[in-house]
Every structure is written in C-alpha cells, then in structure tokens.
N, C-alpha and C positions, 0 to 999 in steps of 0.2 A: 531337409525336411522329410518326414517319413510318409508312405501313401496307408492315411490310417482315417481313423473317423471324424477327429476333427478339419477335416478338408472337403465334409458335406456342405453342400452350399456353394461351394468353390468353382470355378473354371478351369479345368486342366483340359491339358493333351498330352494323349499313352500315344506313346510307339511301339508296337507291339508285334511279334513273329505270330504270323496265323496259319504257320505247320506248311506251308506251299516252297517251292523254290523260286527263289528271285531270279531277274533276266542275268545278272554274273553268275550265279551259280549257289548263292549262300541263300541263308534264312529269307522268303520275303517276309515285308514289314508292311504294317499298315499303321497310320496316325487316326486315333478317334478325340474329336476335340468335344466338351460338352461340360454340363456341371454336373456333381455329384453327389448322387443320390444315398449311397448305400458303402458300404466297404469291411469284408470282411476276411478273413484269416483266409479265404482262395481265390477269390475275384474285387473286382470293383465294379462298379453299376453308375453309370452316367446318361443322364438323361441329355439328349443330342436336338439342334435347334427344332426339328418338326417334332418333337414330341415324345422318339420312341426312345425305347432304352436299350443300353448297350451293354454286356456284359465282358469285362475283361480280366481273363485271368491272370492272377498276381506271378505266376510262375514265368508266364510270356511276355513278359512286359520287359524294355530294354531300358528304355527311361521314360521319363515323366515329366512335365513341369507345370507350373500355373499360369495362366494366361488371362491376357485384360476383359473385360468384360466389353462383348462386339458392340458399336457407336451402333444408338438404334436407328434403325432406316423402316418406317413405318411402313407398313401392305396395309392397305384397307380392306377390313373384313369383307366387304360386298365383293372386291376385285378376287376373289380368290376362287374357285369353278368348286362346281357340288360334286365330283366325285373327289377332288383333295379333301371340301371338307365333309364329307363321308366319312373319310380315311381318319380324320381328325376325330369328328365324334365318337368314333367306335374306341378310339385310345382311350375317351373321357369315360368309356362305359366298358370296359375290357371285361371278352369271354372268359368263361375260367380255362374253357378249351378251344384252340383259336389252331385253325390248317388252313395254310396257303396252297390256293388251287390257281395259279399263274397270279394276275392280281387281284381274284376275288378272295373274300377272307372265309372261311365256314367255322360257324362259330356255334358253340354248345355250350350253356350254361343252367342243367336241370330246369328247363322251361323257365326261368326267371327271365320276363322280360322279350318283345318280341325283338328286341336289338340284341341282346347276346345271346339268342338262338334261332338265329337264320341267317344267310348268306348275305355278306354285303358283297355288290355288284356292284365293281366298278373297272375300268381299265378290261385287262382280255386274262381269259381264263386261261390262254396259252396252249388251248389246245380243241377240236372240233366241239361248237357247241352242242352236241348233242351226246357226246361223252361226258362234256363237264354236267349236262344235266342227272345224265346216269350219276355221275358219281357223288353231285348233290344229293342226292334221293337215297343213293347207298349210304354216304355218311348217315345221314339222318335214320335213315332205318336202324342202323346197326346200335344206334342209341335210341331206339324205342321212339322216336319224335317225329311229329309231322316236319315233312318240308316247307320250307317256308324262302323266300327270297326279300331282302329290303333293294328295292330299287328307285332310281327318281322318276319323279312323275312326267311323262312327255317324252325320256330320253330313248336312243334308239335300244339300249337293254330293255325299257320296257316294252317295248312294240318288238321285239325279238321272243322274250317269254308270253307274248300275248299271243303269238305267232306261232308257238311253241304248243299252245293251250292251256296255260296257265292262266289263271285270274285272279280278278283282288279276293283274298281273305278274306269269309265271312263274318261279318260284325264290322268291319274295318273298312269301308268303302268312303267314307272320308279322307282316308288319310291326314299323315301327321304335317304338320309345317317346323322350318329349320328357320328359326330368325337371327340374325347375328347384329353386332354393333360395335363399333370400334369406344374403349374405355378411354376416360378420363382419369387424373389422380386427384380427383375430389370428392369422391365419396367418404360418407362417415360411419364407422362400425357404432351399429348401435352398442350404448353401456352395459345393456342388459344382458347383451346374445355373449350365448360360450359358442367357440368353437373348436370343434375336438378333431381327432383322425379316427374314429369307429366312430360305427353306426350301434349306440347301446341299444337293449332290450326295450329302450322307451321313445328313441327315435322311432325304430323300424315300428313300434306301432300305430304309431301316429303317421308313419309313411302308408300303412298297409300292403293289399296285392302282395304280399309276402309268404308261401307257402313251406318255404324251409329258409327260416333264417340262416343257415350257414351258405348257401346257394345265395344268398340273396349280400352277405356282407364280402364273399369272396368278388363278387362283380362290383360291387360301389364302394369297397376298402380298395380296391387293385392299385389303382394307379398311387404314383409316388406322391403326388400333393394332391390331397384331397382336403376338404372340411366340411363335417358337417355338422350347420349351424340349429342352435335350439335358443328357444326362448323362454322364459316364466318357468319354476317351480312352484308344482310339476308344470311339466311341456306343455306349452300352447301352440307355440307357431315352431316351425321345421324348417330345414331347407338344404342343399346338398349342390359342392361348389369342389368343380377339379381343376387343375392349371395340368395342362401338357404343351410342354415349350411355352409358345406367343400366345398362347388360343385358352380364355376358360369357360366352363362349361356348368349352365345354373340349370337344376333341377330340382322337383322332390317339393315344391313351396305348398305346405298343406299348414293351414289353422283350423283347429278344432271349432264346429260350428257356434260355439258359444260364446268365443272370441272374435266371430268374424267379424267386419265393420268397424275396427279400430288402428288401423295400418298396420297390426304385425306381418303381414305378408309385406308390404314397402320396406319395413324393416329389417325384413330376412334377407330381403335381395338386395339392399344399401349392403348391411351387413358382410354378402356375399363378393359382392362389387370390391369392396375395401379390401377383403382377402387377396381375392383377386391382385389386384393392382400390386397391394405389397408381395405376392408371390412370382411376381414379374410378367404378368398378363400385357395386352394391348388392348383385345381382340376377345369376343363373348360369341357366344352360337345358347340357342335355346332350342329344345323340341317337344314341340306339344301338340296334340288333337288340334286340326282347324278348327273342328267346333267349338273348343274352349276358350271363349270371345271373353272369360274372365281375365284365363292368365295373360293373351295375349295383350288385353286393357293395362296389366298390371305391370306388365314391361315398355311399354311406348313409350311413358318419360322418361328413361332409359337409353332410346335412339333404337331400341331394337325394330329391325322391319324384316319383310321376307326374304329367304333368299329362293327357297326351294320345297317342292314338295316329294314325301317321300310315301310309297305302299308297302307290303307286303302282298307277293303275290305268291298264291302255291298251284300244287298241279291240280286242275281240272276232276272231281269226280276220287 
C-alpha cells in the first residue's frame, strides 16, 4: 500500500530517522503512531492522541504501517488538571504565531481574540521568571501589541504575576469560565444545519468581533477537524465545533435577534455534539464570560459544569 491520501482518516505508525545517531552507531529512528490528517508529495501530517500534529517527512521515513484503532479507556473530562486542559484549548483555537518559551506558549494572532494573542501560562518557563517576563513584553512589543497573559484563576501563576505587578485586564475583571462534559453517542444532527470546514463571508458576520477576516479565518480554520455549523437560508443560528484528539471544543453559538426564542441555538449545539462524536470526540470543554448566565443555561442539559476559571492579566501602568 502506498503512503498517499487515501489513508487520511487512518491509524498508522512511521519509523522514521530524525537526522541524530543511534546508541550502535547508525541512523536513530523514532516511531510516531496517530491518524492522518494530510499527505503530500514531501511529508505526512498525523494527528497524535493529545491532539497535536506531527509532521513526517516522506524522505525519512523507513516504513510504515496501519494499525488497529486503540480499545477506548475513557478519562473523564473533570479528572483531567487546568493547565493540560489549557494546553488543550489553545490546540482548539491555534495562534497563527505560536513560540515556546519553556512550557508556556506566546502566541500572536493580529489581535484576533484574547486567547490567540497572549501568553498561555502553564508548567515552567524554564527559565528565571523575571527574564521570561522581559521576553513576554519583548515578544509582544516587537509585534506592536499589548502584553497580555491568560492564566488560572487562584493558581500559583497567578499570585506570582500578581506579585510581579501585573493585573486583571481592563474591561475583563470577570473573567471567563472553562466547562467541560464528558459526550454521549446520542445526539442528533439537526436536518436543517450544514456543516462545512470554512468560516464563509456569512458566517463570520453573524460571528462578529471580527476585524480582519483573514486573521480571524487563519485562527478558527487551523486546526484539522473543524466545523462550522449554520442554520436557515440566509443564516439565522451559527456555531463553531473542533475535535483535537479525545477533546471537542463548542464555540461561536450566535442567533440573530429575530430568531431568538425558537431553540436554534439547542440546535446548533445538538448539531455540534453529533459532529463531535462521529469525529471521534469523548470529551467537550466550552469558554465563555462568567457573566453570560445565557450560554452557560444553554449547555447544562448537556452535563456541561465548571471546571476552571481563567483572566487575562497584563503589566501594571
């Protein structure tokens, strides 16, 4: 069998030479097992069980083969700690520019979004925190943008940046809430809803907050399985649903005022659920404003509850 494009969707694992020498003296090798995503005329692209992707070029590759799909062994959504799903969410909403500074992530995405442009904060920066501050503040300067950090609420990152002199974000002294939910396989796609893989000229209106549609479709196209669901011609109800690995991720649920109070928003998130599921989900996270006591209402029947709260904090002044 040839490693070509009809083998997206598939389970393999590459053995591949990653240019190092082995402990005998020859090529080392490495095995990356996952399913795939992509495949073209110089690499292969495999999405690996947490979510990220792997690029393997066709040149280094020794062999290959397909392998069985892993017996599922459920994790519940709640049992899993808020900086993995940090780590997680940021895959579901990927920077267009994305630099690892030990394991925090700094991330730029022409101001689209205050998650794909500011520092997610998690694990250790790997190096004195008062350097990695300097060099948060330098990234960001060097791209014209305020610094900004997403941290959890409570956790000792944040009482270290608070420490630091940094503070919540104005406007943003709420902060957002993370709910998550473990899926079932019975939900039902509504008949009505398309789901496509771009965000057309008529979604992102109806999404809004959108100041340069190309910034805005390179951060919510990125990931490999995405969809985003619309409803009525023309558009009434919207909604925006990513799978990375186990984990999916629902956003984006806006109906137009004249439609509201008819469950197209229930609709979009059934709709979204059922993507989900058939795209091999378990496992759901949501993030929305505490104060938005609507969306929050509109996912409980769902199972969604809190896990975590998240700020944005920047420097002082």
């Amino acid at each position: 069998m040839t490693l070509d494009a009809a083998l997206i969707g598939r389970r393999i694992v590459v053995r591949h030479e990653t240019g190092g020498v082995g402990l005998t003296g020859g090529p080392e090798m490495n095995d990356v097992i996952g399913h795939v995503t992509a495949v073209d005329g110089t690499s292969v692209t495999l999405e690996l069980r947490d979510g990220r992707a792997a690029d393997v070029a066709l040149s280094t590759i020794v062999t290959w083969k397909t392998v069985p799909e892993r017996p599922l062994r459920r994790r519940r959504a709640a049992s899993v700690d808020a900086e993995e799903l940090t780590r997680i969410t940021s895959r579901g909403w990927p920077a267009i520019e994305s630099v690892p500074l030990g394991d925090w992530e700094l991330r730029a995405s022409g101001n689209f979004t205050g998650r794909a442009n500011s520092v997610a904060v998690t694990g250790s920066p790997r190096v004195p925190f008062d350097e990695a501050l300097d060099r948060v503040q330098e990234f960001y300067a060097a791209r014209s943008m305020p610094a900004q950090a997403q941290v959890v609420v409570g956790s000792s990152h944040e009482r270290t940046f608070v420490d630091a002199g940094w503070i919540r974000k104005a406007g943003y002294f709420g902060g957002a809430v993370v709910q998550v939910a473990d899926l079932e396989p019975a939900y039902e796609a509504d008949p009505e809803a398309r789901v496509t893989g771009r965000a057309d000229d008529e979604w992102l209106a109806h999404y809004g907050r959108v100041d340069d549609p190309a910034h805005a479709r390179a951060v919510m196209e990125g990931p490999a399985q995405v969809g985003f669901v619309s409803i009525g011609s023309p558009v009434v109800a919207i909604g925006r649903v990513v799978v990375t690995g186990q984990w999916a991720g629902l956003a984006a649920v806006e109906v137009v005022p004249a439609a509201r109070r008819r469950g197209l928003a229930r609709r979009v998130v059934e709709t979204s659920l059922a993507w989900a599921v058939e795209h091999g989900a378990d496992k759901a996270y949501l993030q929305t404003m505490r104060s938005n006591t609507a969306a929050i209402a509109l996912y409980a029947p769902y199972g969604f509850v809190d896990h975590h709260d998240y700020v944005y904090l920047e420097p002082a002044g």
